[in-house]
C-alpha positions as CSV (number, residue, x, y, z in Angstrom):
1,X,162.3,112.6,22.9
2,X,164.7,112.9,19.6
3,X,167.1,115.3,20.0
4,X,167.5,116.6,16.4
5,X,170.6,119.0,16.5
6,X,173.2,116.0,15.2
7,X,170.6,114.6,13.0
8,X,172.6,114.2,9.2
9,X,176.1,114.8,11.0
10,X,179.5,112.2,9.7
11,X,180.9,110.6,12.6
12,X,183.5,107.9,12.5
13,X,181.9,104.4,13.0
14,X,184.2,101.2,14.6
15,X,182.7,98.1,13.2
16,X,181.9,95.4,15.8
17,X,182.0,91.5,14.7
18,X,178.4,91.7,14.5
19,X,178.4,94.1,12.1
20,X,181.0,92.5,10.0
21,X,178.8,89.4,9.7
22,X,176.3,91.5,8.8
23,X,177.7,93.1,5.9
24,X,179.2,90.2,4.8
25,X,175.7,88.3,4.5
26,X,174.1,91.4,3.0
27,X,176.8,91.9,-0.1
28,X,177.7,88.2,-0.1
29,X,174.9,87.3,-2.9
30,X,175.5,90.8,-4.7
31,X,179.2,90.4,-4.8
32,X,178.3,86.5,-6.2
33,X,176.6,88.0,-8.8
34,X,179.5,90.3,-9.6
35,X,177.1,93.5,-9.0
36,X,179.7,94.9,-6.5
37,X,182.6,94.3,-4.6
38,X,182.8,94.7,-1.4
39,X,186.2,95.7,0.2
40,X,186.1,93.0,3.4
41,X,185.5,94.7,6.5
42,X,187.3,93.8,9.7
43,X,185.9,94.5,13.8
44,X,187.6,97.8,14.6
45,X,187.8,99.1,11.1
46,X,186.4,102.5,11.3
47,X,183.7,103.4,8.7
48,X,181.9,106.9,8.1
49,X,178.3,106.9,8.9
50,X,175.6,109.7,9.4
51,X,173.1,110.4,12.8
52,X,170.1,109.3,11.4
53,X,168.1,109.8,15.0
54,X,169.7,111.4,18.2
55,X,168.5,110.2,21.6
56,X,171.4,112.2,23.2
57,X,173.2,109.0,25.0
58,X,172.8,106.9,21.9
59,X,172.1,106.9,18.2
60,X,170.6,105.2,14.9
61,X,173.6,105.4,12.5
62,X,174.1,104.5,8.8
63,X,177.5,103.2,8.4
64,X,178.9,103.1,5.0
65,X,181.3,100.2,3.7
66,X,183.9,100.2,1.2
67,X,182.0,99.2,-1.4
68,X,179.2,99.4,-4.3
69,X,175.2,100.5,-3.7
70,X,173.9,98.4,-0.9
71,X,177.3,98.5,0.8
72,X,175.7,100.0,4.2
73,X,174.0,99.0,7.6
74,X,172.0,100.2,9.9
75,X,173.3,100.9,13.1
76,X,171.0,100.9,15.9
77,X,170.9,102.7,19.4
78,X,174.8,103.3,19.7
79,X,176.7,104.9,22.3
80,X,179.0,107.5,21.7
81,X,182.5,106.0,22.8
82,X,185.7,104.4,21.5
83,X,185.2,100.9,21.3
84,X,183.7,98.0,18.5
85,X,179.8,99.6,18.3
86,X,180.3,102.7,18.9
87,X,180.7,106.3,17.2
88,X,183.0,109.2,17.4
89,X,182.4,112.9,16.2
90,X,184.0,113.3,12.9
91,X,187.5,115.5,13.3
C-alpha cells in the first residue's frame, strides 16, 4: 500500500553513476541541438527532487538537474539514506 503523507515533499537527491549516464544520454541530443544546456552532473552531486509515491522504506522520486525543460529523471524505488541513490529529507 502507498503511503501518501510525503507524497509532493523536496528532499535532497545524491546522484548515483547510473543516473549521471542517464541524464547525460537524455539532454545529450537536446543540448546538440542547442535547446538547453545542461550543467554536467557528477555521482554524489546532490539534486532536489519531489516524492512522487511513498512505499514507507522506499520511494519514486523526480530529481531535477541543473538545467533547461527535460533536465529531470525518474527515480525509482529509492531508499532513504546517505549514499549515491538515495534521498534525504530536505532541511
Amino acid at each position: 500500500m502507498t503511503n501518501t503523507s510525503r507524497l509532493g515533499q523536496i528532499v535532497h537527491y545524491k546522484l548515483s553513476e547510473h543516473d549521471v549516464q542517464q541524464a547525460n544520454q537524455l539532454v545529450a541530443p537536446l543540448n546538440a541541438a542547442g535547446w538547453q544546456n545542461l550543467n554536467k552532473p557528477h555521482p554524489g552531486d546532490v539534486c532536489p527532487a519531489m516524492i512522487l509515491r511513498d512505499f514507507g522504506t522506499s520511494a519514486n522520486l523526480k530529481v531535477f538537474l541543473d538545467g533547461g525543460q527535460g533536465a529531470e529523471l525518474w527515480a525509482t524505488s529509492c531508499p532513504e539514506g546517505d549514499g549515491e541513490g538515495n534521498w534525504v529529507p530536505a532541511p
